[in-house]
Steps between C-alpha positions, in 0.01 A plus 500: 500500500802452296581823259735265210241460181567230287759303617589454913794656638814359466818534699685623197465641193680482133400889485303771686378781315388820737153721283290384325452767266597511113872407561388226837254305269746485175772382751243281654432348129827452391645385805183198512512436139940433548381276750585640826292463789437905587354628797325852408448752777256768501501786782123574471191230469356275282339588135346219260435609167103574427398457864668775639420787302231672721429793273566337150170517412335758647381818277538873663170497622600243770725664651399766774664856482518442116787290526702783690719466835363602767684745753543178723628308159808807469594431876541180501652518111632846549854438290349202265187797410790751299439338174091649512396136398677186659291548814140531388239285584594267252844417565586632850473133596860444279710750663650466849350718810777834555426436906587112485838595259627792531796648354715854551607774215790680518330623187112425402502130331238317385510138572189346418501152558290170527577216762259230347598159282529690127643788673441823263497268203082491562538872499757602259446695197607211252680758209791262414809621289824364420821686543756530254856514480483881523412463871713244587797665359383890634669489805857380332474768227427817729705375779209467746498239816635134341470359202228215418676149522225396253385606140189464323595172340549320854168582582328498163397098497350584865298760373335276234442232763361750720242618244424225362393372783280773686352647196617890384313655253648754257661564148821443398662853360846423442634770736887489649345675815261286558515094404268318341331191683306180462139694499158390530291736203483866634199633654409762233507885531127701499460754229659782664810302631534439133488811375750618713774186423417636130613879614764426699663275240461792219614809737778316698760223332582218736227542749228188476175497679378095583301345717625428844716170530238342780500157657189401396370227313337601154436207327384147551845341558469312756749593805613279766391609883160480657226504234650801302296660233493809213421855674138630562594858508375564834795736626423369843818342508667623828239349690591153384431328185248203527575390107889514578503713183824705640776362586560448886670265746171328642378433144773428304838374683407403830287265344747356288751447783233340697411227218842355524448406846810689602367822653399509876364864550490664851328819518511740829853452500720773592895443332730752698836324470731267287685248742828539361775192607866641466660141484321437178458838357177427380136613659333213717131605540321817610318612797113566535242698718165345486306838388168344711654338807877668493634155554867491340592206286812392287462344136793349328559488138868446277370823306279810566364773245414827650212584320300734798528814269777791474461633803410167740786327389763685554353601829562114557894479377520825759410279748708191417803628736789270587857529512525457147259699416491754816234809250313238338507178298727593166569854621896475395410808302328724717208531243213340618216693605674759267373614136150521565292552141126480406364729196405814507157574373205730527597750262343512120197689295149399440314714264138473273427351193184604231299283348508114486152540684372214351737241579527374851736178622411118605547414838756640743786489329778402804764690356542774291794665250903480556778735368828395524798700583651720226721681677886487509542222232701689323501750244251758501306334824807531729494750742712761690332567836360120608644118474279223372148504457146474521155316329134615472184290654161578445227544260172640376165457635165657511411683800116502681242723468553780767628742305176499329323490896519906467313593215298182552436481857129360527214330266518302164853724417649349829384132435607556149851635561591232818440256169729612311878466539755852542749629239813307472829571705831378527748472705904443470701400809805509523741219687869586545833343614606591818913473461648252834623749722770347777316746772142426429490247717313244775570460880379332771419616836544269801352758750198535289374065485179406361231254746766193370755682672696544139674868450284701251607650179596852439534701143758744444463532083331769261543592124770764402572735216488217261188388551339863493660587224382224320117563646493826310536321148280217624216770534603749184497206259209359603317832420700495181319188392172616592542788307571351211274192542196802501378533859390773679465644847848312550583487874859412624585374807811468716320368868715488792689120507704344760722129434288225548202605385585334161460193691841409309750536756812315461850467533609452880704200454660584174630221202857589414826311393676600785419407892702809570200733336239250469272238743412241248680346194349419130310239610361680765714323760608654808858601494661314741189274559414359218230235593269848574311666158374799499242583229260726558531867445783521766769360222448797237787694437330795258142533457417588159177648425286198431305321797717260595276156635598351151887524541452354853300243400787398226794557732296222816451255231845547375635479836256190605624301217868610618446389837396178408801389294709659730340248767499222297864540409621572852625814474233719793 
């Protein structure tokens, strides 16, 4: 049985594009809609929007073990199971088995990954936030790893287009820091979220509390894709939504690319290598492993985007070795596999709130409050012990009944109090930039091959002084605003964090100005080989402190629509 959906294979291709993830499927889209005939490879199997979303609709009474992994779950998931929820019972199915792809650490590393057509855009946690100008220009102004060859206003139209077109819901708050966007209307705080925003902005100048910037669809506008409608507030959305209310490849721009009649998708296909051809300087095709039957196949294509995440695609240039390029495709600089960054996390305050016992919240609500960075903007926020910054996620809720279970453990006061929601808590978490150190870096390890027979990955990277410094104000001003938002019984936390767990990790194949410090151009063009894009998380070259799917989303469409004049004019 043939594995090409939609169109039948060809013997050569206007473009390939390697993931299928959030940057594959906008590369996919933009590629189509230009025109090109694009040939889309996926290394894991087959998902359809709707049909294959096995646990979409199930409620936590279906599931056995209450939802929880079992001890046979954590051995076959044993790396993908750090995060404490990725690998319960109703997502486990998303992320990749440890034993089938392992990896090595130097250092511990968290790569949690999912080898499926969507790729981790079924999974991801849709907050969506542009940067500014004060990240792009960071690293020029402290003198820290190359400067951005782009500024906010090269990327600015691509941001609209981007958000305009898979729905992000928020307000607009005129802040330098953070960009305001093309928004569907904001999904509204709950009373105590509220309160708070009012506190924070009376006790502490310049600090805003919104709701979080979300992919999701909150209004009637209707969105092209596959049937997409408003948000039902089910908060079941890692396992797949069936209304296409988030934003993700298999709803949205996979869809659209097929519609042209351009795409021809081939899942269970393994990229390992870019064929490069020294006599024309350009990339030819790449090289596939079936993942089912291990067969090896070539594809050719006049362009290819590397879109198979941070970590996946560089792992590929590493492997494109010729005389040209004898450390990898682009590798001039030395630098790819190099400046490894994700965000660092898990660090914060929750803390009680009184009263408010008669108001409770509609739905659940998949999202909750965002504070944007206020540090080191200058003035009175700059500070002398960290670089850059961080932002608050979170928000307020009402807890169950068993704190009540003790005083009320039997009869009419049990039934009674298992009625009747808890107390309200919340929560502030704090996400951090993680500066691009040269020597937090990504090998890979011929001795050690997976059952393809490719070499294995292995992490050498951790957070420094920076980053710890900066974790102890993430923590003490998060109890600051508790305190003087009124809660009580405040708790902070600081919880043990390793890179990667973010599930942001970036920056192994770094954009730059120069091919002497850098692996891909402005355009996200391969120095040296400039028919290959890179635009997943690989190309970053700082990291901020904003989750960063929407800036890849704008840089693949940018870099699609590049590609495609570039082709049409002869110049790749």
């Amino acid at each position: 049985m043939s594995k090409f959906y939609y169109n039948q294979e060809q013997e050569s291709y206007d473009a390939i594009v390697v993931g299928t993830g959030i940057s594959g499927g906008w590369a996919a889209k933009e590629l189509c809609e230009n025109g090109l005939k694009t040939l889309v490879l996926e290394r894991g199997p087959m998902v359809k929007h709707r049909e294959d979303y096995p646990t979409a609709n199930m409620d936590d009474w279906d599931f056995k073990h209450a939802g929880r992994a079992t001890r046979e779950d954590v051995k076959q998931q044993e790396k993908q199971s750090r995060t404490g929820y990725t690998t319960g019972a109703a997502s486990k199915h998303w992320f990749v088995n440890d034993l089938d792809h392992p990896y090595n650490e130097t250092k511990r590393f968290d790569w949690m990954r999912g080898y499926h057509v969507g790729g981790r855009s079924i999974m991801w946690g849709r907050h969506s936030y542009r940067w500014s100008d004060i990240d792009f220009t960071a690293n020029k102004n402290e003198g820290i790893a190359v400067d951005w060859p782009v500024r906010y206003k090269d990327i600015a139209p691509w941001y609209d287009k981007v958000e305009s077109y898979i729905g992000v819901s928020g307000e607009n708050l005129g802040l330098p820091q953070l960009p305001d966007g093309q928004f569907e209307p904001m999904m509204e705080l709950n009373c105590v979220e509220d309160h708070v925003r009012g506190k924070v902005a009376e006790h502490f100048g310049g600090r805003v509390i919104t709701a979080g910037r979300v992919a999701h669809i909150n209004s009637d506008k209707q969105f092209d894709g596959d049937g997409r409608v408003r948000c039902q507030f089910r908060n079941r959305c890692i396992r797949g939504c069936p209304f296409g209310a988030y934003f993700s490849s298999v709803s949205s721009t996979l869809p659209a690319a097929e519609a042209t009649g351009n795409m021809t998708l081939r899942p269970d296909s393994i990229v390992h290598e870019v064929i490069y051809d020294p006599n024309t300087k350009k990339a030819t095709g790449v090289k596939v492993i079936d993942r089912e039957t291990k067969e090896e196949f070539e594809f050719k294509a006049k362009v290819i985007f590397l879109c198979a995440s941070a970590i996946a695609s560089t792992s590929i240039l590493m492997q494109s070795k010729s005389d040209r390029f004898p450390n990898g495709l682009g590798n001039d600089s030395g630098e790819l596999g190099h400046n490894v960054m994700d965000h660092h996390f898990l660090v914060g305050a929750s803390g009680k709130f009184d009263g408010y016992e008669d108001k409770y919240y509609k739905g659940r609500k998949p999202n909750g409050i965002y504070i944007p960075r206020f540090r080191n903007l200058g003035g009175d926020s700059d500070m002398k012990n960290f670089k850059r910054g961080y932002g608050y996620q979170g928000g307020a809720g009402r807890g169950n009944y068993e704190e009540l279970i003790a005083e009320a453990s039997f009869g009419k006061d049990y039934k009674d109090a298992i009625l009747t929601p808890g107390g309200w808590t919340m929560n502030m978490l704090a996400f951090g930039e993680t500066l691009p150190y040269h020597d937090n870096k990504m090998t890979l390890d011929y001795d050690k091959k997976d059952k393809w027979g490719l070499p294995t990955v292995t992490f050498d990277a951790e957070i420094r002084e920076n980053e710890l410094n900066m974790r102890k104000d993430m923590q003490d001003q998060a109890v600051q605003m508790l305190e003087k938002a009124g809660a009580k019984d405040i708790t902070p936390y600081d919880a043990p964090y390793a890179l990667g767990l973010g599930i942001h990790e970036m920056g192994t194949a770094r954009m730059g100005r120069d091919p002497k410090t850098s692996v891909v151009n402005g355009n996200n063009q391969v120095h040296g080989c400039e028919n290959v894009y890179v635009t997943d998380g690989a190309f970053m070259a700082s990291a901020s402190c904003v989750n960063p799917s929407l800036t890849y989303m704008a840089f693949t469409a940018r870099a699609a629509n590049h590609a495609a004049q570039e082709l049409k004019k002869g110049n790749i």
